[in-house]
Each structure stands twice: as C-alpha cells, then as structure tokens.
C-alpha positions as CSV (number, residue, x, y, z in Angstrom):
1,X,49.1,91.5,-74.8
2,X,49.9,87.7,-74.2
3,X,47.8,84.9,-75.4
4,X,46.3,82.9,-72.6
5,X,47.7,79.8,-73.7
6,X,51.0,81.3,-73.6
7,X,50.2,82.2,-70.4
8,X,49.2,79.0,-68.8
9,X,52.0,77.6,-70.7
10,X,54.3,79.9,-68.7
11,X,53.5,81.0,-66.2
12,X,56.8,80.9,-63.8
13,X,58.8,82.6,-67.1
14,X,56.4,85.7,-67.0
15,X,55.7,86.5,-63.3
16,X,59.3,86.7,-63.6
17,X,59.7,88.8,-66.3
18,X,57.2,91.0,-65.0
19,X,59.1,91.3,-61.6
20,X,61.9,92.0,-63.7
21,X,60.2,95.1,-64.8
22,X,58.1,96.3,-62.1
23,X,55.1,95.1,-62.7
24,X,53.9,93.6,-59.0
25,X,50.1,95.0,-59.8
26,X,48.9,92.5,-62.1
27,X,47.6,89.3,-60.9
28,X,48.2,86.5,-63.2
29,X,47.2,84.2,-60.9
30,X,44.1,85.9,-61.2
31,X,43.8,85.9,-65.0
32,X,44.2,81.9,-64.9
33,X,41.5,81.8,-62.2
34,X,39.1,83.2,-64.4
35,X,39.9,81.5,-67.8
36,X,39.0,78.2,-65.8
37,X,36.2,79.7,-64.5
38,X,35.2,81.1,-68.6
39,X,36.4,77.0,-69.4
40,X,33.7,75.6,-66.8
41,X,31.0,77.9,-68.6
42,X,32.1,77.3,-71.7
43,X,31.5,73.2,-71.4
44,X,28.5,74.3,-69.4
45,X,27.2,76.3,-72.5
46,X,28.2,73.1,-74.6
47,X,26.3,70.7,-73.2
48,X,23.2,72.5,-73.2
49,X,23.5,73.2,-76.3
50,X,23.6,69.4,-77.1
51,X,20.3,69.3,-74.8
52,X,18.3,72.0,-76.9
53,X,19.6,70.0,-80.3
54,X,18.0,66.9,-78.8
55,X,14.8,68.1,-78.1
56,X,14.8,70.0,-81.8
57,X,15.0,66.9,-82.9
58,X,11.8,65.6,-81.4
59,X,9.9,68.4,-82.8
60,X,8.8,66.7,-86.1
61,X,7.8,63.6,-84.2
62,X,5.9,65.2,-81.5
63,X,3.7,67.2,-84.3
64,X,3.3,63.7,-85.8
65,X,2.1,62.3,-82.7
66,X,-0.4,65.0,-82.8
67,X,1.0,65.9,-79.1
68,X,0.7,69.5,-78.3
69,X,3.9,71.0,-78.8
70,X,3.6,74.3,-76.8
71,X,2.2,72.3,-74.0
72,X,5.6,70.2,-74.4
73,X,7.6,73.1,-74.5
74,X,6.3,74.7,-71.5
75,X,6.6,71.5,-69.6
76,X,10.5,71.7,-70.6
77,X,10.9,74.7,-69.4
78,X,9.3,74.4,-66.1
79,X,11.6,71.2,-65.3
80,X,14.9,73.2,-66.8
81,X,14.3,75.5,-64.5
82,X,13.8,73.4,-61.3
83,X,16.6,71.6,-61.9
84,X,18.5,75.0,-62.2
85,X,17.0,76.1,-59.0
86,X,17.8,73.2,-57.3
87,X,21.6,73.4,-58.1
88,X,21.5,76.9,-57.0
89,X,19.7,76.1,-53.5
C-alpha cells in the first residue's frame, strides 16, 4: 500500500509502474480526487471546531451576565443550522 503523499508526489512514476504490471483497474486519479475532497472536510471540521471553542469560551461570562444559557444555546443552534441550510439550497 502507498502513502498518499507518495502518491501525490508521484503520480506520473506510479500510473506507470502500474501499467507496467497490469494494473489498468485502479483509478489513481480517483484516489487524489477524494483525498482533496477528505482535505476540504478536514479544514471544514477545523474551523468549526475553532467556532464551538469560541463560544465555550463565552460560557463563564454569559452565566455571569445572568443570561440564560440554554436559551443562548438554542438560539446557536437554530442560526448554525440556517446557515447550513442556506449553503445547501
């Protein structure tokens, strides 16, 4: 099995190598498709988990303020989740 980054590194070397030995079934260009795709999710995943680190950090504050924190929190969610519908629409 070949590491990914040796992969990307490459790329021309091994689809020759595996032409060389008979392997026309496996679709590298494939594989690299997908890791970009697994890269986009993974800085995706990133920054929200900078977002949910943000607003932990207003929980001691909000409790201090005397606001209602599950009121807060549902408020969160609702507004995450409109901005997610709108990218999806």
């Amino acid at each position: 099995m070949l590491d990914i980054k040796r992969i990307r590194e490459n790329l021309d070397d091994i689809k020759k190598a595996m032409d060389r030995r008979g392997e026309k079934e496996f679709d590298l260009d494939a594989v690299i498709a997908l890791d970009d795709e697994r890269r986009e999710l993974l800085k995706e995943v990133e920054v929200m988990k900078g977002e949910m680190n943000i607003e932990s950090k207003k929980i001691p504050q909000l409790i201090k303020e005397g606001i209602d924190y599950l009121e807060y929190l549902m408020y969160q969610t609702k507004k995450f989740l409109k901005e997610k519908l709108m990218q999806i629409i």
